[in-house]
Backbone and ligand atoms as CSV (ligand in chain L), in Angstrom:
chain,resi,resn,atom,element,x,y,z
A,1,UNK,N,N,0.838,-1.208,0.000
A,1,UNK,CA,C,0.000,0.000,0.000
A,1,UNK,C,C,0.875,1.261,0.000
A,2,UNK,N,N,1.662,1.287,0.680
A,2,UNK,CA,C,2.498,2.701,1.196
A,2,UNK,C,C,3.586,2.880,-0.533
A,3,UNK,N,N,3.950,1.553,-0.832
A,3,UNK,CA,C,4.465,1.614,-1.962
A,3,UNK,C,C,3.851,1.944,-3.508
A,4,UNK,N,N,2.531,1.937,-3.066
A,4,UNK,CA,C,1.329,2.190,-4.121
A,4,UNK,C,C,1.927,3.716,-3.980
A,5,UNK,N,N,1.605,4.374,-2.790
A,5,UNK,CA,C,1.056,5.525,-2.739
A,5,UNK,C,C,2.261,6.112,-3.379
A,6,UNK,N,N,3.385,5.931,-3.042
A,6,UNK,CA,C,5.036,6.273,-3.632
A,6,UNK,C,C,5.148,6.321,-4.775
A,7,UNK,N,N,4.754,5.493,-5.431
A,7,UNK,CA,C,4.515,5.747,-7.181
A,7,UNK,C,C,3.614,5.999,-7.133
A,8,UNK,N,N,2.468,6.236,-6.835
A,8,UNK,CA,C,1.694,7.223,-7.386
A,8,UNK,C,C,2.174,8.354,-7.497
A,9,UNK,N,N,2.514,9.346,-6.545
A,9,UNK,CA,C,3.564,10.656,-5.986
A,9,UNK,C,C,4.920,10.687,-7.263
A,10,UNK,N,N,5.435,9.018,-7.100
A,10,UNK,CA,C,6.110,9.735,-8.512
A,10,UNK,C,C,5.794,9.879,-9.584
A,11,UNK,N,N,4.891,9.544,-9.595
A,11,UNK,CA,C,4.158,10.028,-11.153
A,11,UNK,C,C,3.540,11.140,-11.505
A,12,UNK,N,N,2.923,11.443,-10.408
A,12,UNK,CA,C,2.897,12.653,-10.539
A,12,UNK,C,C,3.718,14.275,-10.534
A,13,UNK,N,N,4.626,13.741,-9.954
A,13,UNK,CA,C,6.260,14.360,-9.964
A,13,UNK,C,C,6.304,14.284,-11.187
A,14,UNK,N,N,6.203,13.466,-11.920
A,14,UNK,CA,C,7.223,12.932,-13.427
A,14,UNK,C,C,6.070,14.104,-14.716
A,15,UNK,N,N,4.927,13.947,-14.163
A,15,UNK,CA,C,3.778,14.388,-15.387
A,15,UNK,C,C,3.234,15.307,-14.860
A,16,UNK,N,N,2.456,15.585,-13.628
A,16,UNK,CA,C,1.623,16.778,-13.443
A,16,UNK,C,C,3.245,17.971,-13.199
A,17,UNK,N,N,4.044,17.701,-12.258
A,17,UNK,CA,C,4.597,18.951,-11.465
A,17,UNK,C,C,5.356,19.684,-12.733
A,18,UNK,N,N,6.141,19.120,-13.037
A,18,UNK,CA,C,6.875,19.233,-14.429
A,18,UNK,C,C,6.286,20.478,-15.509
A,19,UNK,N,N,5.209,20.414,-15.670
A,19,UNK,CA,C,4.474,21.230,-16.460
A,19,UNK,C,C,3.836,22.563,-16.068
A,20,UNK,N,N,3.390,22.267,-14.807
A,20,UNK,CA,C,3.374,23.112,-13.693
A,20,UNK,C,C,4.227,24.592,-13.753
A,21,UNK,N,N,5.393,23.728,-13.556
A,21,UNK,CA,C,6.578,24.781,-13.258
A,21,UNK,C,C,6.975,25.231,-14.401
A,22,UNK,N,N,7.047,24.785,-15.595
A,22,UNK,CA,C,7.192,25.144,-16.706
A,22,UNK,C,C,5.873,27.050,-17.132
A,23,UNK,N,N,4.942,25.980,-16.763
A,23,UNK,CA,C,3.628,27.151,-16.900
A,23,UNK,C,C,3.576,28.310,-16.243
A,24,UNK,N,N,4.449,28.255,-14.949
A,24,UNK,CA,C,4.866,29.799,-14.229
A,24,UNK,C,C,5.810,30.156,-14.693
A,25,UNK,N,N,6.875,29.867,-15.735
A,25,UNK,CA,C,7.586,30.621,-15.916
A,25,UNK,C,C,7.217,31.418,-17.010
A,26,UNK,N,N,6.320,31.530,-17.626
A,26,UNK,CA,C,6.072,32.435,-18.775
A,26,UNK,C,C,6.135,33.917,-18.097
A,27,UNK,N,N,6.828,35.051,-18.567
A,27,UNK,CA,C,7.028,36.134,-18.056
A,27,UNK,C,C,5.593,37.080,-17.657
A,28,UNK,N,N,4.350,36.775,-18.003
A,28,UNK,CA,C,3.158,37.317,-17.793
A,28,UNK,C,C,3.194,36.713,-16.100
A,29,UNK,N,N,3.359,35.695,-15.961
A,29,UNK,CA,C,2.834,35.165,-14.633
A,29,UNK,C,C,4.504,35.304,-13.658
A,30,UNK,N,N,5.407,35.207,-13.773
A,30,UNK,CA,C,6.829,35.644,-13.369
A,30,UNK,C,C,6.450,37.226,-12.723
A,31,UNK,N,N,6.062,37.740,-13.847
A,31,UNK,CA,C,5.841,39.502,-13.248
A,31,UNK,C,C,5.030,39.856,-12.192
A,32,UNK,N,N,3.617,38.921,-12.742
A,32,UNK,CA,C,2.636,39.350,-11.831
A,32,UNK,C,C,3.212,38.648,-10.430
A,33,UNK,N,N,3.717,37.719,-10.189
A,33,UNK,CA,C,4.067,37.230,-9.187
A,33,UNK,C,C,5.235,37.974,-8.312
A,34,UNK,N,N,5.890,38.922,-8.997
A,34,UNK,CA,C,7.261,39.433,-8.369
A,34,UNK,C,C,6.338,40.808,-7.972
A,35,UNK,N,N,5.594,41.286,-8.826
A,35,UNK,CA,C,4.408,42.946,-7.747
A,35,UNK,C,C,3.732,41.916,-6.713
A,36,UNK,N,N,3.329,40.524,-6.345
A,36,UNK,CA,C,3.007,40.621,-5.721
A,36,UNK,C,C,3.252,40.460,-4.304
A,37,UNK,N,N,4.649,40.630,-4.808
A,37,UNK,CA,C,6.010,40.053,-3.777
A,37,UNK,C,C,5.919,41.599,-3.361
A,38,UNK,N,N,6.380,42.361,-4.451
A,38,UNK,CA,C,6.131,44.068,-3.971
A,38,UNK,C,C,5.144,44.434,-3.143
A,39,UNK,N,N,4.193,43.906,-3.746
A,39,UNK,CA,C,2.649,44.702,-2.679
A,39,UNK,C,C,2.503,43.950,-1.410
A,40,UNK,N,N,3.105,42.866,-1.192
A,40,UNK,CA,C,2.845,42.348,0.058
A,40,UNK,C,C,4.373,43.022,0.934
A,41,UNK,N,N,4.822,43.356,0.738
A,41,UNK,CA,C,6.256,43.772,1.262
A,41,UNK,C,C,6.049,45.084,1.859
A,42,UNK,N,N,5.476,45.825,0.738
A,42,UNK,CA,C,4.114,47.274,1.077
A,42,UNK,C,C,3.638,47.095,2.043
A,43,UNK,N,N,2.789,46.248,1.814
A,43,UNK,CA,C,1.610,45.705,3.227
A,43,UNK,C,C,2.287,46.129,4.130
A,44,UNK,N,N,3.174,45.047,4.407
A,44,UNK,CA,C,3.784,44.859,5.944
A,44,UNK,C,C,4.007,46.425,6.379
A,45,UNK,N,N,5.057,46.952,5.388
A,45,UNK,CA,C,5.425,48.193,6.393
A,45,UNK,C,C,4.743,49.289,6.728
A,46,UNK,N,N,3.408,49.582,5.312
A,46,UNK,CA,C,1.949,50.366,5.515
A,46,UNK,C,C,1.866,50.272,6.855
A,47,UNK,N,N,1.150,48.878,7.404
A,47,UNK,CA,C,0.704,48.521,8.647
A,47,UNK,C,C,1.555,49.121,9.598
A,48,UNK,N,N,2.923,48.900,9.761
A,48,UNK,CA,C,4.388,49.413,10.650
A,48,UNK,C,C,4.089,51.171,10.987
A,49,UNK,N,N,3.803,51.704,9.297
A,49,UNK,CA,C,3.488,53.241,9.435
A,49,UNK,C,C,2.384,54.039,9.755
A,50,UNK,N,N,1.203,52.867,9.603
A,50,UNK,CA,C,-0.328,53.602,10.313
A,50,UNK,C,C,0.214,53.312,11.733
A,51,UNK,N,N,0.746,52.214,12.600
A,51,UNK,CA,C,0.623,51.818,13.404
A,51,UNK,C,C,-0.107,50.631,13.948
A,52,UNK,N,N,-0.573,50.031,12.982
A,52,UNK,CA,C,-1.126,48.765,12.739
A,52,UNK,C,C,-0.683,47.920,13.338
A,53,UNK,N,N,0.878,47.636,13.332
A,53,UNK,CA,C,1.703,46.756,13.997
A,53,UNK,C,C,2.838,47.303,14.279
A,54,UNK,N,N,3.381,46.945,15.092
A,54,UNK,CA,C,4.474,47.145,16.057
A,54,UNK,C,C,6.044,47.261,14.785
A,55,UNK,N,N,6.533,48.289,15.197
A,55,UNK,CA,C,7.940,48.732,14.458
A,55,UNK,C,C,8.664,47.092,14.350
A,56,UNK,N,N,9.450,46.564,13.551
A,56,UNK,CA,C,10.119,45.301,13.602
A,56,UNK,C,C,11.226,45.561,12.835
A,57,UNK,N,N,12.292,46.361,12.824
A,57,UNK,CA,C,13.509,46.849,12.288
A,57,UNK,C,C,14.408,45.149,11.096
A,58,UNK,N,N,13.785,44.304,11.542
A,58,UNK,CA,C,14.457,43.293,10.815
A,58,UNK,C,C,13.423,42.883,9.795
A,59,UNK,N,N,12.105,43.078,9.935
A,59,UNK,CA,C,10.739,42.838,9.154
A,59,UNK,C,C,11.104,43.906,8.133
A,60,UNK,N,N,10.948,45.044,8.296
A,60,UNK,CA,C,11.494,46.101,7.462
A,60,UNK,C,C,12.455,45.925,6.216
A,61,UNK,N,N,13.664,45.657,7.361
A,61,UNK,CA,C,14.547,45.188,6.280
A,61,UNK,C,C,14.294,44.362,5.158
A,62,UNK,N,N,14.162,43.574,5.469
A,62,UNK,CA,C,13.674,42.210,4.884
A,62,UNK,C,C,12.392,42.799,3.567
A,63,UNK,N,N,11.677,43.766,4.544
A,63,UNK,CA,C,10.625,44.073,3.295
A,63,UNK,C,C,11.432,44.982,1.905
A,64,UNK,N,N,11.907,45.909,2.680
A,64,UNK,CA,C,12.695,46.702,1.795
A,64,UNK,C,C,13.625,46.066,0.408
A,65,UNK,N,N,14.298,45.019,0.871
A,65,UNK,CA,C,15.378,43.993,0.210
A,65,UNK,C,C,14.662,42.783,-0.568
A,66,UNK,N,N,13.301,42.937,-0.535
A,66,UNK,CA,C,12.463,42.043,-1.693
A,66,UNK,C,C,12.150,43.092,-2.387
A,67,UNK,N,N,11.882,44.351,-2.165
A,67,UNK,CA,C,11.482,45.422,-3.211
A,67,UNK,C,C,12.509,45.405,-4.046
A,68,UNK,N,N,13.545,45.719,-3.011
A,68,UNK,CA,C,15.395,46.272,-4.467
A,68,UNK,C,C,15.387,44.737,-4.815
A,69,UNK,N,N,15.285,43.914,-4.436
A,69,UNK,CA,C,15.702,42.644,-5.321
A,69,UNK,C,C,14.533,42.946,-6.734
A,70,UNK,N,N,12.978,42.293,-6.426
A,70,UNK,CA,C,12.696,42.857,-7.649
A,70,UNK,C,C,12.679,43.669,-8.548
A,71,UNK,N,N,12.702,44.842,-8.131
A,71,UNK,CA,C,13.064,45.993,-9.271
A,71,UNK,C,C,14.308,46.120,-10.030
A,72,UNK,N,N,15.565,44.944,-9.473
A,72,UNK,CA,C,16.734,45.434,-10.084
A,72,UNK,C,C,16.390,44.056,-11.283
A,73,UNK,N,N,15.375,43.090,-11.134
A,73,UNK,CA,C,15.173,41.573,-12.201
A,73,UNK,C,C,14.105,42.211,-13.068
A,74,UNK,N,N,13.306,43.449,-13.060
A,74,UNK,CA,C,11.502,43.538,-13.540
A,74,UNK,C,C,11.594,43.593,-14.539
A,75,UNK,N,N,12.343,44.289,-14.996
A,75,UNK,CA,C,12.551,44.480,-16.576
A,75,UNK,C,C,12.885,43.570,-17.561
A,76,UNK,N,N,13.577,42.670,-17.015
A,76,UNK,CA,C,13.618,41.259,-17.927
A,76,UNK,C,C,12.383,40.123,-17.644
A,77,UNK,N,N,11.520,41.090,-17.521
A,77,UNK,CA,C,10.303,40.204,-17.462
A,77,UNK,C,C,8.954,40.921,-18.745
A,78,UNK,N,N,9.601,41.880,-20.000
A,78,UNK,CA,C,8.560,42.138,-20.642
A,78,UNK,C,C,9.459,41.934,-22.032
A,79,UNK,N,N,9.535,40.496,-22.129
A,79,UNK,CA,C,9.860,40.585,-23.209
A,79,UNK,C,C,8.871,40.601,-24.737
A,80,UNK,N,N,9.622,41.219,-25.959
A,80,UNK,CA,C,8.568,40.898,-26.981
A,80,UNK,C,C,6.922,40.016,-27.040
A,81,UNK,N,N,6.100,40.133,-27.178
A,81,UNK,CA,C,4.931,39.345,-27.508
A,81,UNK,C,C,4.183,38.308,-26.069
A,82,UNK,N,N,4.593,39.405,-25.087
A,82,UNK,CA,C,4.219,39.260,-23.877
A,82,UNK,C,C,3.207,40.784,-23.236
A,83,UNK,N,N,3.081,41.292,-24.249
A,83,UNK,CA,C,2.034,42.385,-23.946
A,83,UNK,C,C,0.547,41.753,-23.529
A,84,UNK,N,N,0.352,40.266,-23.957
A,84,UNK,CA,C,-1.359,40.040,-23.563
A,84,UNK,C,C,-1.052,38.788,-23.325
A,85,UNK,N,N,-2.230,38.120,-22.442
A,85,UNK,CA,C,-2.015,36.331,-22.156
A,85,UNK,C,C,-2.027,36.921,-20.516
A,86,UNK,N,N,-2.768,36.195,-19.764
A,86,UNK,CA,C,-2.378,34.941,-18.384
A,86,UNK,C,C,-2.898,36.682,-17.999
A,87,UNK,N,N,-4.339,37.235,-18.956
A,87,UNK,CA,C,-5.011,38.421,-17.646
A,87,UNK,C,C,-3.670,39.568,-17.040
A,88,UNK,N,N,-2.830,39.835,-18.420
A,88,UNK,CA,C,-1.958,40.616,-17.700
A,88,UNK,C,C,-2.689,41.854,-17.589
A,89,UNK,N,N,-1.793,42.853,-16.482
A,89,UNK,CA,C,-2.075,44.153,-16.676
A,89,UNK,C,C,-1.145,45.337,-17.365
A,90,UNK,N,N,-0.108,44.561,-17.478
A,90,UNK,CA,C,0.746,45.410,-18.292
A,90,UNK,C,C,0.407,46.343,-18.964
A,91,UNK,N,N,0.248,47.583,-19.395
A,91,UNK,CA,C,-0.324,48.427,-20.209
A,91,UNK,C,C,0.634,48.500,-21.715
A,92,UNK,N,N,0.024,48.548,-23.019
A,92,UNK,CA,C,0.906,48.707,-24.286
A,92,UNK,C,C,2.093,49.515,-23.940
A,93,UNK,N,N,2.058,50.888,-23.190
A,93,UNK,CA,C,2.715,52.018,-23.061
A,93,UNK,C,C,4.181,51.059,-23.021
A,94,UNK,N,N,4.439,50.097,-22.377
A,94,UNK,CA,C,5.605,49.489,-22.072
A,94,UNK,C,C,6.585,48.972,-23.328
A,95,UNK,N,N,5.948,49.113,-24.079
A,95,UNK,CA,C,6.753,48.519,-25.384
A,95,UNK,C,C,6.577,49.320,-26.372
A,96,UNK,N,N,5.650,50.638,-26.140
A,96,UNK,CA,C,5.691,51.946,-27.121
A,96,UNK,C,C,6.912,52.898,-26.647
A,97,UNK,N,N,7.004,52.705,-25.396
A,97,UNK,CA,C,8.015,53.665,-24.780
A,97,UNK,C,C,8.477,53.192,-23.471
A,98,UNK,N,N,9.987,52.309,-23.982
A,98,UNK,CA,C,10.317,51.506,-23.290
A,98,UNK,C,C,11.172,52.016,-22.526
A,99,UNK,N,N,11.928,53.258,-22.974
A,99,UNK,CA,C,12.785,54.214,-22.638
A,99,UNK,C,C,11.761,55.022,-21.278
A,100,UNK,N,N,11.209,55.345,-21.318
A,100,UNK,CA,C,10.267,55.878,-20.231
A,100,UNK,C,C,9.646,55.148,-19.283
A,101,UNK,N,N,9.277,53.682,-19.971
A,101,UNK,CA,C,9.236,52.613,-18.548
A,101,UNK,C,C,10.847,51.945,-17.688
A,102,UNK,N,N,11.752,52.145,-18.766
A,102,UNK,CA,C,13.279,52.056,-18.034
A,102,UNK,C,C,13.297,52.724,-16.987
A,103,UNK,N,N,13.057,54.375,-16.994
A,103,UNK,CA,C,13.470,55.118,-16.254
A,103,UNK,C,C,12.705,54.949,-14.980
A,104,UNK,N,N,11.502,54.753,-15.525
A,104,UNK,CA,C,10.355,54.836,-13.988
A,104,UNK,C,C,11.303,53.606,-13.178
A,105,UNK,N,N,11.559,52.141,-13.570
A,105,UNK,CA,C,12.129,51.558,-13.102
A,105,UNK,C,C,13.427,51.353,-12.464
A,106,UNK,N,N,14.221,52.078,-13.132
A,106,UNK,CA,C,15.511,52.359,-12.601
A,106,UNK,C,C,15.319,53.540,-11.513
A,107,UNK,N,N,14.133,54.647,-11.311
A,107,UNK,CA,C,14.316,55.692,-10.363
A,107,UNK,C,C,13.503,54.341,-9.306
A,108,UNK,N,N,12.836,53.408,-9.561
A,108,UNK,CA,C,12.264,52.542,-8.302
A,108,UNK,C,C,13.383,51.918,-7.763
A,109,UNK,N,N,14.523,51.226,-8.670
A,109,UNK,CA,C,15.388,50.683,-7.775
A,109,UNK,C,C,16.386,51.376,-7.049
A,110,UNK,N,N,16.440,52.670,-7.388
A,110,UNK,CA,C,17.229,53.617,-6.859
A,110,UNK,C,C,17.171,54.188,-5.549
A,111,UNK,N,N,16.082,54.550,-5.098
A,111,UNK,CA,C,14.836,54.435,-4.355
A,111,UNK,C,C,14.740,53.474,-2.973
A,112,UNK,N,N,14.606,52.117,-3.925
A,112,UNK,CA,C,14.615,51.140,-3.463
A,112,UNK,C,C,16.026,50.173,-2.207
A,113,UNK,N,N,17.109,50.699,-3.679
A,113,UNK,CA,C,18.497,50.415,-2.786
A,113,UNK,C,C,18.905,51.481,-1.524
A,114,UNK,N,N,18.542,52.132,-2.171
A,114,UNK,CA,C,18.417,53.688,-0.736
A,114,UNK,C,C,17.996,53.725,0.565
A,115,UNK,N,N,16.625,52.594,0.198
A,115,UNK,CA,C,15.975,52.438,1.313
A,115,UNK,C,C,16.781,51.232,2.364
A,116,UNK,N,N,17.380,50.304,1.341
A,116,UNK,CA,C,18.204,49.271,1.834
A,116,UNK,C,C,19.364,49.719,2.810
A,117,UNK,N,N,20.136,50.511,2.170
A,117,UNK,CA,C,21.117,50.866,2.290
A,117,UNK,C,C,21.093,51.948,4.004
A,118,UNK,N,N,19.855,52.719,3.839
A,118,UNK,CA,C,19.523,53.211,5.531
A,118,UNK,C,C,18.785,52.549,5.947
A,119,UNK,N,N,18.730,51.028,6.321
A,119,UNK,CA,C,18.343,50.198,6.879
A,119,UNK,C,C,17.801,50.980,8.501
A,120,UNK,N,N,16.402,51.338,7.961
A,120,UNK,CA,C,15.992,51.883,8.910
A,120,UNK,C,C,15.975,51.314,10.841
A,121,UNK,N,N,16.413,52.212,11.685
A,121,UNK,CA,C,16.112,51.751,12.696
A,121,UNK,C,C,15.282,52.135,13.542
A,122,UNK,N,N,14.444,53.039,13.348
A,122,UNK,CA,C,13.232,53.407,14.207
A,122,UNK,C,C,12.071,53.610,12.998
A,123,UNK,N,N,10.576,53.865,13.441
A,123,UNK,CA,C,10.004,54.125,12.764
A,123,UNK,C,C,9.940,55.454,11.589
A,124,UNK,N,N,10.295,56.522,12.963
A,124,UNK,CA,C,10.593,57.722,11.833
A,124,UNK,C,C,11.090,57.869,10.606
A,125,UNK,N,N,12.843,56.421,10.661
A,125,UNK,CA,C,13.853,56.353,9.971
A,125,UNK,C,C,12.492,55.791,9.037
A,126,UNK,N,N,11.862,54.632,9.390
A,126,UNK,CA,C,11.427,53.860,8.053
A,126,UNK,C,C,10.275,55.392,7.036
A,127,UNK,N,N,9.975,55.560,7.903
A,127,UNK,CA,C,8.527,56.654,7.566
A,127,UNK,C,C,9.604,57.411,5.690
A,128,UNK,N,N,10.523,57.815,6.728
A,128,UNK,CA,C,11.417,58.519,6.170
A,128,UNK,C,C,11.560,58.171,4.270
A,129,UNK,N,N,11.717,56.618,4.166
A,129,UNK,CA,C,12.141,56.154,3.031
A,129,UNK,C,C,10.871,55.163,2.839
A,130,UNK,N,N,9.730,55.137,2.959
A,130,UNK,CA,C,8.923,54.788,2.753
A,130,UNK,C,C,8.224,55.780,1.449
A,131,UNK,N,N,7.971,56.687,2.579
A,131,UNK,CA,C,7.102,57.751,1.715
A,131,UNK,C,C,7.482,57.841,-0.254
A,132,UNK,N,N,8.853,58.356,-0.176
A,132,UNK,CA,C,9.279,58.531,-1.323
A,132,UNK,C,C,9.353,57.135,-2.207
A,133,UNK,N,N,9.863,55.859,-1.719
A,133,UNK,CA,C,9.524,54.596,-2.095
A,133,UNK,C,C,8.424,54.424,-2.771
A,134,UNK,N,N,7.181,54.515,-2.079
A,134,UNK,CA,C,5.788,54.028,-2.725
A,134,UNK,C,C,5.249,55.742,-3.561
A,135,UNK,N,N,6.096,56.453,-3.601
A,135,UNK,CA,C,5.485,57.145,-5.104
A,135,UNK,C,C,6.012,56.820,-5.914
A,136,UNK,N,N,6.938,55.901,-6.293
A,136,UNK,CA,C,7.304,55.096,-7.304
A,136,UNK,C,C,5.965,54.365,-8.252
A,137,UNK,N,N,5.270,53.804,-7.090
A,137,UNK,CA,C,4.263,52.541,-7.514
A,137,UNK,C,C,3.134,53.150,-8.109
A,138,UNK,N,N,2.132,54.374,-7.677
A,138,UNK,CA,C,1.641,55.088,-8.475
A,138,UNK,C,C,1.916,55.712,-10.190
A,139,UNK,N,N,3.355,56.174,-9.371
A,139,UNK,CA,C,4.197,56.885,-10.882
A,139,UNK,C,C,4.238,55.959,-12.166
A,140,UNK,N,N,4.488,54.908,-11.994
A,140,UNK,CA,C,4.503,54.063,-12.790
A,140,UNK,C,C,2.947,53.027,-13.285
A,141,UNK,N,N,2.193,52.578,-12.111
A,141,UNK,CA,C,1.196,52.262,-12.124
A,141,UNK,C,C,-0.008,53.031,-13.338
A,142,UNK,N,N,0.584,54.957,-13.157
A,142,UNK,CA,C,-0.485,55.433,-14.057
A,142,UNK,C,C,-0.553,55.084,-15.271
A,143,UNK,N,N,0.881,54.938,-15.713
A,143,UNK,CA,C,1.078,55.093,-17.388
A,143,UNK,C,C,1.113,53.706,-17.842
A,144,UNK,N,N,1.657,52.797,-16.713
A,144,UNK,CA,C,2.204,51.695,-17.742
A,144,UNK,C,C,1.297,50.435,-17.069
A,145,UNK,N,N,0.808,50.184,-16.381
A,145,UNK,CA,C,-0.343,49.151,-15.696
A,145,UNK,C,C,-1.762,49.614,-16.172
A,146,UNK,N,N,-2.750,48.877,-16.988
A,146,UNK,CA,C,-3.499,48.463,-16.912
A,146,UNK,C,C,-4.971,49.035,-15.783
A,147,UNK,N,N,-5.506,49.688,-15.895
A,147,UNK,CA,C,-6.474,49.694,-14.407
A,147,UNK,C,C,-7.359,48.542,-14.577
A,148,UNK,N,N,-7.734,47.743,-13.585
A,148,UNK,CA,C,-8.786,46.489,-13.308
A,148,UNK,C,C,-10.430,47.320,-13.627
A,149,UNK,N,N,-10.864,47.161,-14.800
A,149,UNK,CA,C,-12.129,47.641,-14.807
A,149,UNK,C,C,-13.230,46.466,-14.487
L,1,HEC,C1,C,8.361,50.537,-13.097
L,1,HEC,C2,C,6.967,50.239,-13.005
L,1,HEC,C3,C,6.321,49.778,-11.720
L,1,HEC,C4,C,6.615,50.171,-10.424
L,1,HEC,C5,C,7.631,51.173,-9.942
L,1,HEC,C6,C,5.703,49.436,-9.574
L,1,HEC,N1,N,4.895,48.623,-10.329
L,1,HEC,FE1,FE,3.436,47.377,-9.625
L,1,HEC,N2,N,3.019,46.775,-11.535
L,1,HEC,C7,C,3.647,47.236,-12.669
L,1,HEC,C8,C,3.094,46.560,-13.821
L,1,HEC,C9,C,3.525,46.771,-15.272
L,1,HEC,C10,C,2.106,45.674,-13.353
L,1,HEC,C11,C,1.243,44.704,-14.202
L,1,HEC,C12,C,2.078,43.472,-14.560
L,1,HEC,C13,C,1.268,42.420,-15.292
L,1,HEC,O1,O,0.078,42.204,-14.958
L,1,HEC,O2,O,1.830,41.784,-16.214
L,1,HEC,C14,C,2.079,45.842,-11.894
L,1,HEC,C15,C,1.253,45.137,-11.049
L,1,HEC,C16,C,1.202,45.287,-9.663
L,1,HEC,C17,C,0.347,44.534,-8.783
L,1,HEC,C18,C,-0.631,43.446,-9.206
L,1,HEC,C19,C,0.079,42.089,-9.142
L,1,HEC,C20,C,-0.830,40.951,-9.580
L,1,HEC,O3,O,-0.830,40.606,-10.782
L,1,HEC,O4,O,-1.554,40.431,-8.725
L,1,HEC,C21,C,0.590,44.981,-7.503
L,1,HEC,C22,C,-0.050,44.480,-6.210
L,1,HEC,C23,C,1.607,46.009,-7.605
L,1,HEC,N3,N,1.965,46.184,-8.935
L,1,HEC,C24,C,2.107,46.714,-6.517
L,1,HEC,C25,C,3.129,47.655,-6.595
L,1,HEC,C26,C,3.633,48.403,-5.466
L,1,HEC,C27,C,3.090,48.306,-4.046
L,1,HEC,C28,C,4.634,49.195,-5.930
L,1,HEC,C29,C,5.501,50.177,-5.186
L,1,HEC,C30,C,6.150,49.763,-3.970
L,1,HEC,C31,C,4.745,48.935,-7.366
L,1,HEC,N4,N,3.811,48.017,-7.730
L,1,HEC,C32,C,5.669,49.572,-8.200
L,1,HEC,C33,C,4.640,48.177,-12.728
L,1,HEC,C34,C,5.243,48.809,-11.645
């Protein structure tokens, strides 16, 4: 029985998982998955800055250093003939004027490493590099994302 169940498991290893993982890597679902690494990283420290939850100087960090990690990979995630598929929101603007979505992106990781780099230690400190951080996400959000109608 237990040996049933073992090959079963590998078989499904061998045929379902396989394809699986293949199917997230298409850059539509790669992207959406790395903002949502961003927006939950947001979350946390939003909450930190209403007062929602308690200051956590290593939570912070940590949030901050998934932001600069993605923003310094995002851009190799729109390649050619990836403008539609898998419910993106990408907006056309990104591949009409790629030079202008560069920049929004490069002033996010800039931003971003900044924030790393004064690894905030009190709240004020985070408040500090927060603020300017998340006008990134708007700035960019207007022109080149999609709105959910
Ligand atoms: C340089 C441009 C840019 C910046 C800066 C940016 N985003 Fe995004 N974001 C996008 C694009 C483009 C999409 C849509 C991607 C897609 O659907 O293929 C997106 C999608 C999202 C999504 C939806 C993810 C999903 O599919 O579920 C969230 C959440 C998000 N962004 C949060 C943020 C937050 C929070 C920030 C700021 C801290 C931010 N973004 C900064 C370009 C940007």
């Amino acid at each position: 029985m237990k040996l049933r169940i073992l090959f079963a498991a590998a078989l499904i290893g061998a045929t379902g998982f396989a394809p699986a993982i293949a199917a997230a890597a298409e850059p539509q679902e790669v992207r959406q998955e790395m903002m949502k690494k961003v927006g939950g990283a947001t979350g946390a420290m939003a909450k930190m800055v209403k007062g929602e939850s308690d200051f956590d100087a290593a939570a912070a960090l940590a949030a901050l250093t998934t932001i600069a990690e993605m923003a310094a990979t995002y851009g190799e995630q729109f390649p050619e003939g990836s403008d539609t598929g898998f419910e993106t929101e990408a907006a056309p603007a990104i591949w009409t004027d790629r030079a202008g979505f560069d920049a929004k992106l490069a002033k996010f990781k800039q931003d971003a490493d900044a924030a790393v780099a004064a690894a905030p230690a009190d709240l004020d400190a985070l408040k500090a590099v927060f603020g300017p951080l998340t006008q990134n996400c708007g700035a960019c959000h207007e022109t080149y994302r999609l709105k959910n109608s």
